[in-house]
C-alpha positions as CSV (number, residue, x, y, z in Angstrom):
1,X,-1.9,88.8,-73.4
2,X,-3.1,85.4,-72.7
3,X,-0.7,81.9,-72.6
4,X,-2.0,78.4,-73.9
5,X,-4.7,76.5,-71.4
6,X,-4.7,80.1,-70.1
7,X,-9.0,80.7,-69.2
8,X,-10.8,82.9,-71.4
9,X,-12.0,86.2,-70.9
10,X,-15.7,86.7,-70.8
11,X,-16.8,86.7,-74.5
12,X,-13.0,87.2,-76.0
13,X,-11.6,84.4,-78.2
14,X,-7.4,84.0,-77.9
15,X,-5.7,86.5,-80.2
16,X,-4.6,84.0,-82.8
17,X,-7.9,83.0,-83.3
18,X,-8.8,86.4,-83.8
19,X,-6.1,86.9,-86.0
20,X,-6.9,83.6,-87.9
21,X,-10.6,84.9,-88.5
22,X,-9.7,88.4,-89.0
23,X,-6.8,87.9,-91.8
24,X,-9.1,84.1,-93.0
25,X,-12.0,86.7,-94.4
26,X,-9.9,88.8,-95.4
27,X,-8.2,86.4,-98.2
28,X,-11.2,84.8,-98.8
29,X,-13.3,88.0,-99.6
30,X,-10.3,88.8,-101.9
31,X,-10.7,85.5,-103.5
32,X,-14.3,85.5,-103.9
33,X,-14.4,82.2,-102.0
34,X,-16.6,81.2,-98.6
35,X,-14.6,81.4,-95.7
36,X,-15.3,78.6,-92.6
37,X,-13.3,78.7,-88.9
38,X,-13.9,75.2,-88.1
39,X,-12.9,75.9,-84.2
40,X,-12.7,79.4,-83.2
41,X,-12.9,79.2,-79.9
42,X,-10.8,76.0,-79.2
43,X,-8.7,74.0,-80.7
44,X,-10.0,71.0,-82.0
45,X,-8.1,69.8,-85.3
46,X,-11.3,66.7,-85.8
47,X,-13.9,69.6,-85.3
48,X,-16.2,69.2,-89.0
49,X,-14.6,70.4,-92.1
50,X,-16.7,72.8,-94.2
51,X,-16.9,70.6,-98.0
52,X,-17.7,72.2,-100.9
């Protein structure tokens, strides 16, 4: 278990961005649409926005 501003592991994202990815495809293969993770890695809420 990691805790926020904790380091990352070598090559392991935080479990709620995994989580967020993981269940993100998951909806969006269900809905037929593209699915886009702005930030995976870190939080960033001005990282670029995926327009359609």
């Amino acid at each position: 278990m990691r805790y926020p501003g904790e380091e990352r592991g070598a090559g392991r994202r935080h479990p709620s961005a995994e989580a967020a990815d993981r269940s993100g495809r998951v909806l969006a293969s269900a809905l037929a649409v593209p699915f886009h993770f702005a930030s995976p890695d870190t939080p960033d809420d001005q990282a670029p926005r995926l327009r359609l």
